[in-house]
C-alpha positions as CSV (number, residue, x, y, z in Angstrom):
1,X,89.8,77.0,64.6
2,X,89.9,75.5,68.5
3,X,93.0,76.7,68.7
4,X,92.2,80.2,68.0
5,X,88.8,80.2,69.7
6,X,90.6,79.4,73.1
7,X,93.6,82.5,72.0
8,X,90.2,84.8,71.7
9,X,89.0,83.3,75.1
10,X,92.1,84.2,76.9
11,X,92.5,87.4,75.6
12,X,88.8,87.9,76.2
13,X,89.2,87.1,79.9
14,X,92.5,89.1,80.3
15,X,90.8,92.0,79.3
16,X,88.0,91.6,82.3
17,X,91.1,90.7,84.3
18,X,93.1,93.9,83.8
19,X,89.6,96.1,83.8
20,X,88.5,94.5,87.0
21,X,92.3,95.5,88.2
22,X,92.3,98.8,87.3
23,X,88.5,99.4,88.9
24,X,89.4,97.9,91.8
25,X,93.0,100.2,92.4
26,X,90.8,103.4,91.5
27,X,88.4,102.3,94.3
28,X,90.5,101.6,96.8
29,X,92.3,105.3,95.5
30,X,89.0,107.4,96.0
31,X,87.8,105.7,99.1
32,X,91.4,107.4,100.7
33,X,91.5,110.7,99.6
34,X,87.7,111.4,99.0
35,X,87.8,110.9,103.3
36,X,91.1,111.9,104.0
37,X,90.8,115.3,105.2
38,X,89.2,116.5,108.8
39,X,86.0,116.8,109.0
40,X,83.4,117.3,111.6
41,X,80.1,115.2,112.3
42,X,77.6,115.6,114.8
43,X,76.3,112.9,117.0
44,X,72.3,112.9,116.1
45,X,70.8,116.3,115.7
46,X,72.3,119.9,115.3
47,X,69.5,121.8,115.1
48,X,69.4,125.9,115.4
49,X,69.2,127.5,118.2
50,X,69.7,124.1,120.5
51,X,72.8,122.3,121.5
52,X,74.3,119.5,120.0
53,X,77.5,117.4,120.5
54,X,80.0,116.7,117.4
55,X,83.2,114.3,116.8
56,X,85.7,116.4,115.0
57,X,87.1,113.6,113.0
58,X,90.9,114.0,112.2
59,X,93.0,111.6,109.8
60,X,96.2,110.8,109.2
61,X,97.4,111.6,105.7
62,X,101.1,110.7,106.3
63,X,103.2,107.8,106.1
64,X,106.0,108.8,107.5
65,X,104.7,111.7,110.8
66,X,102.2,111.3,112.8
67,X,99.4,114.3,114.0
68,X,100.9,116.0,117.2
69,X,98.7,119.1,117.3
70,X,95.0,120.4,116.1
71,X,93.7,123.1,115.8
72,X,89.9,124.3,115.0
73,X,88.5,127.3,114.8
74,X,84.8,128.7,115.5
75,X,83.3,132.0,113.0
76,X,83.0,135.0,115.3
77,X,80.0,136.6,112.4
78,X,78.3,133.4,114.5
79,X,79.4,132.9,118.0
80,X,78.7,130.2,120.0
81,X,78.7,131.0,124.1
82,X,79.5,127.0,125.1
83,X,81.9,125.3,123.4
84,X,83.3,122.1,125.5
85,X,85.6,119.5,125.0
86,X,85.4,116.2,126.1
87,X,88.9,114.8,127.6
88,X,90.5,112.8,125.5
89,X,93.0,110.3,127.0
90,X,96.4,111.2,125.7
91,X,95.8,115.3,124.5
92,X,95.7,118.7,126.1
93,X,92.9,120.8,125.2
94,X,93.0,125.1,125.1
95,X,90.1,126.9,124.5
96,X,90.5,130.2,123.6
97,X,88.1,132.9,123.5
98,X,87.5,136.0,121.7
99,X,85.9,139.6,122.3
100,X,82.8,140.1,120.4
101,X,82.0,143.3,118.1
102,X,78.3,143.0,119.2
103,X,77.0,140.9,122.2
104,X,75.2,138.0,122.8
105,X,72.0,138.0,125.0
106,X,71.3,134.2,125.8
107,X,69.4,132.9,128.7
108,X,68.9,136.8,129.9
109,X,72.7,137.4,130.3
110,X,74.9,139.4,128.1
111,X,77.9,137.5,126.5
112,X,80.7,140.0,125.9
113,X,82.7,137.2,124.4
114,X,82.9,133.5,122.7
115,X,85.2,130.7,121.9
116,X,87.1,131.3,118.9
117,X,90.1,128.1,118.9
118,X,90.1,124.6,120.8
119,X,93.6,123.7,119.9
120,X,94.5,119.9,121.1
121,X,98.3,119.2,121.6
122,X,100.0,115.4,122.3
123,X,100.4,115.1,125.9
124,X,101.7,111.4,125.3
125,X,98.7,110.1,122.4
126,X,99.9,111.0,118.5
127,X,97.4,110.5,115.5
128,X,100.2,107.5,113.9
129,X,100.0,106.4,110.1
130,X,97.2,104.6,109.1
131,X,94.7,105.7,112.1
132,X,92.4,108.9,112.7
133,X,91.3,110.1,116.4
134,X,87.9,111.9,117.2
135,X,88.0,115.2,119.9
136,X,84.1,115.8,120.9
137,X,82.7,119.0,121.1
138,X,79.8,119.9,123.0
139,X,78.4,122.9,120.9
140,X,76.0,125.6,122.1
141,X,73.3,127.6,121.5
142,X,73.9,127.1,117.7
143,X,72.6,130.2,115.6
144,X,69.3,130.7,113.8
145,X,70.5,132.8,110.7
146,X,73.1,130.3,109.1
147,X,72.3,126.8,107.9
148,X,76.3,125.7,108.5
149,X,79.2,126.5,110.3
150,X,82.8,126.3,108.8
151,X,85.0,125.4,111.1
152,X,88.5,126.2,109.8
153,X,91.4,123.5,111.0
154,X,94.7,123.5,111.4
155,X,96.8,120.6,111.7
156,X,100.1,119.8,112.7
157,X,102.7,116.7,112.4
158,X,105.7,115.9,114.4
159,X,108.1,116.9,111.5
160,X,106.8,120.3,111.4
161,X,104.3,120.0,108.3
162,X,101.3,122.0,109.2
163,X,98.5,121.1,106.7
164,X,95.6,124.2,106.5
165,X,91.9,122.9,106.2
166,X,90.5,126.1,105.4
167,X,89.5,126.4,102.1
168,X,85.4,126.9,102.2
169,X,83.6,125.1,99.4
170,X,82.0,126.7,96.4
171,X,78.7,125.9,94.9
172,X,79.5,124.4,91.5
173,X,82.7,124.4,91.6
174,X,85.2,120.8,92.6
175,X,85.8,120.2,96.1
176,X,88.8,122.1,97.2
177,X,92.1,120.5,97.8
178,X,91.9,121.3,101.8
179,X,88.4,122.2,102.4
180,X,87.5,123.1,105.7
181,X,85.4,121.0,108.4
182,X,81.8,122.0,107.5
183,X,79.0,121.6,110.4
184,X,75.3,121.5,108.5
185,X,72.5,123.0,110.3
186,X,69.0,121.1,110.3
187,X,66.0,123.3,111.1
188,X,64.9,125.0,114.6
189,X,63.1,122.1,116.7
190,X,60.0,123.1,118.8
191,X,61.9,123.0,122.0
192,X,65.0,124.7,120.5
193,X,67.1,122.5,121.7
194,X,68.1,121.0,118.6
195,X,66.4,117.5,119.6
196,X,69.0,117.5,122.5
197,X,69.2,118.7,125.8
198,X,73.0,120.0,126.5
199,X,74.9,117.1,127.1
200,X,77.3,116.0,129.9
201,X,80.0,114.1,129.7
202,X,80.9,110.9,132.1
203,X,83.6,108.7,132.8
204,X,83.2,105.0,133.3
205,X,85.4,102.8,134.6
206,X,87.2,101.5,132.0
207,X,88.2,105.4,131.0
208,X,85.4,105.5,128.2
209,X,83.6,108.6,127.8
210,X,79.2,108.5,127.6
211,X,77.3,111.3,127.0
212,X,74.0,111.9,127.8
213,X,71.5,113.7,125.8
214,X,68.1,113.7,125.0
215,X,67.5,111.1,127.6
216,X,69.7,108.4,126.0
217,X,73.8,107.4,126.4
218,X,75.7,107.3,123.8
219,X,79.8,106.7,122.9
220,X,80.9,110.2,121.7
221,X,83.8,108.8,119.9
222,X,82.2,105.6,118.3
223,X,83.8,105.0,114.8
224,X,81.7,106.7,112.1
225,X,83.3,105.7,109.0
226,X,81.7,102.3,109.0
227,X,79.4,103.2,106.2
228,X,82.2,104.5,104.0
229,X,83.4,101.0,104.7
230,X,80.8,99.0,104.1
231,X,80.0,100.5,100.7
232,X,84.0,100.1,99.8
233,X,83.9,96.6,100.4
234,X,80.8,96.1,98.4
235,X,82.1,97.5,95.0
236,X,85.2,95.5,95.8
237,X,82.8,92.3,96.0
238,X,81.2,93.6,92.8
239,X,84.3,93.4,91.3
240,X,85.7,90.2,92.5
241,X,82.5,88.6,91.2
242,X,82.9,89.7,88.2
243,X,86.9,88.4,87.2
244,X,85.4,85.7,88.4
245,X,82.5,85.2,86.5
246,X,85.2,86.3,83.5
247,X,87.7,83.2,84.5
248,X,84.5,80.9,84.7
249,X,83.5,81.8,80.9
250,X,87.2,80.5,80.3
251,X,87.2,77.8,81.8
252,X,84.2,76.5,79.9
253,X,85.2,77.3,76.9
254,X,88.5,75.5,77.3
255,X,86.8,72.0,78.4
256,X,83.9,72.6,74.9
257,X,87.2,73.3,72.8
């Protein structure tokens, strides 16, 4: 009878081993592709009809090539008149604009045209296996009669892959297999400027980057994935805990038999 009660235990606690196992890999699986694809996230507030400044967040998905060239593009049904880009140490950044079909009046001047690409290509810096970079945007006036923008990216690796992010999202339906970067679109402010005055970009001396909006500093390309992380780690704990709660039911079992 000991002898099989301690069998059952082992089996028992094999099971919880190989469950735990299997819940772990799947976690660690989801938590790299369900993040794995470019994406675009705005520092504070992007508010319609203000300004706002956002990290265009680009991974590498590659074990073997690393990122060399990206490319993002800006919906002309849309426009925006100010698109920036922040210097980023390491990359070359084109904007490219576009005619317009009708033209934009802002601050009592006629636009006649908008940005349509920012395209970043190596000048020294790659995106390597293992690690993402950040290009900030300084975005502006966003429009009034849309609640997001999709931004469709291109991107480009030093062995000549060239991975499309433009598949726009469905309501319903799965996430696409390369959806495109999607910029959401809080509600007008009083001021109508999104919460945010137009930001400026500085250098300090150690070749960071601050900008300055709203009448506060902040690092433009400061990580944002630390949530993501956080949460990661904490079903991994979960899980830890519980093999281990599994081998200490085990053990006790072995010292009653």
């Amino acid at each position: 009878m000991t002898v099989s009660r301690l069998t059952a235990g082992r089996v028992s606690a094999a099971r919880v081993a190989l469950a735990g196992g299997i819940a772990l890999s799947s976690v660690v699986l989801l938590s790299g592709t369900a993040f794995a694809h470019v994406s675009v996230q705005p520092q504070g507030e992007a508010a319609k009809g203000g300004y706002a400044t956002v990290n265009v967040k680009v991974p590498n998905e590659r074990d073997n090539a690393s990122t060399v060239k990206l490319e993002v593009n800006f919906p002309l049904d849309h426009p925006l008149a100010s698109v920036m880009p922040q210097p980023v140490p390491g990359w070359k950044a084109v904007v490219t604009k576009s005619k317009l079909a009708k033209p934009l009046e802002l601050h009592g001047k006629t636009i006649n045209e908008a940005v349509s690409k920012v395209t970043w290509t190596s000048a020294g810096s790659k995106i390597g296996p293992g690690e993402f970079q950040q290009f900030p945007l300084s975005l502006g006036r966003l429009p009034e009669d849309t609640d997001q923008l999709v931004l469709k990216a291109i991107q480009t690796y030093d062995n000549k892959e060239v991975v499309r992010w433009i598949e726009e999202a469905k309501e319903g339906a799965d996430e696409p297999q390369n959806p495109a970067p999607v910029l959401k679109l809080s509600a007008a402010s009083a001021d109508h400027h999104g919460g945010a005055a137009k930001p400026t970009a500085t250098t300090d001396a150690k070749g960071g980057h601050d900008d300055k909006a709203g009448g506060h500093e902040e690092t433009a390309s400061a990580p944002s994935s630390t949530d993501t992380t956080a949460r990661v780690l904490g079903v991994v704990g979960i899980l830890v805990g519980v093999a281990g709660v599994a081998f200490g039911i085990l053990a006790g079992r072995r010292r009653s038999a």
